[in-house]
N, C-alpha and C positions, 0 to 999 in steps of 0.2 A: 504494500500500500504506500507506494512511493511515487512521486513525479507526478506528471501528467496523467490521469486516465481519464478521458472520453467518454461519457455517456452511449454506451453499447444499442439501444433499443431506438426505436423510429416512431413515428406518427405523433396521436396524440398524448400518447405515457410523455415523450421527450419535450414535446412543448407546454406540460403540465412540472414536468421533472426542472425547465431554466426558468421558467417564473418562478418554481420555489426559491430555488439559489437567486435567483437576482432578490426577490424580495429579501428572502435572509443575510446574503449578502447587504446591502444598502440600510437595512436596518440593523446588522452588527454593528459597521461605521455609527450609527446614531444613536446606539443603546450604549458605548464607551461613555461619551461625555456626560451622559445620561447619569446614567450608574455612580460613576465619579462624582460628579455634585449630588447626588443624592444622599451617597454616604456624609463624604465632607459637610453637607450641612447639619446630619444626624450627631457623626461622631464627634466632629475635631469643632464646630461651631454651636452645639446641641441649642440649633432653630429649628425645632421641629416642627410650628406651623408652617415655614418654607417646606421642611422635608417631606412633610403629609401632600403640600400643594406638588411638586413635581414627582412626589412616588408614586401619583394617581397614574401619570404618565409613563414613568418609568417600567415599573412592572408588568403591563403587559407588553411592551414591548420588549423587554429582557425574556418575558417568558415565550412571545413567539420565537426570538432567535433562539431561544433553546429547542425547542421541538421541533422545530423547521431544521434544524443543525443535525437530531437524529434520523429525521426523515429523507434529508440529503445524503447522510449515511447509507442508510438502509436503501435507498433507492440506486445509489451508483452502486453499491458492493454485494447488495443480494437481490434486490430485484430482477437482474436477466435471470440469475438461476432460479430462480422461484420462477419464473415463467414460460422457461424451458421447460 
């Protein structure tokens, strides 16, 4: 599981398969910053009316790039053989 691999499968699985990655993709970039001031104003500034107002935001978008992040898994690394 090293380098480059290619999304193996064709039709509509593959054009279901780069929407996910692009979306996971573009929302990891924006769940970083997120996350970070989130904590920071919990832990190290303890403003937790701030931290309440942006973890509304925060956490579902942390929790898609998680699940989106195993489904990108699962779908390059086991999906053709399950479908084979």
């Amino acid at each position: 599981m090293t380098g480059v691999h290619r999304f193996p499968l064709d039709g509509g699985i593959r054009t279901a398969y780069l929407a996910l990655l692009g979306s996971h993709t573009v929302l990891a970039m924006v769940a970083l910053p997120l996350v970070l001031r989130t904590v920071w104003l919990s832990a190290v500034r303890g403003a937790f009316p701030q931290h309440r107002r942006i973890a509304v935001w925060t956490f579902p978008v942390w929790a898609y790039v998680s699940v989106t992040g195993v489904l990108v898994y699962l779908m390059l690394y086991h999906l053709p053989r399950w479908m084979a």
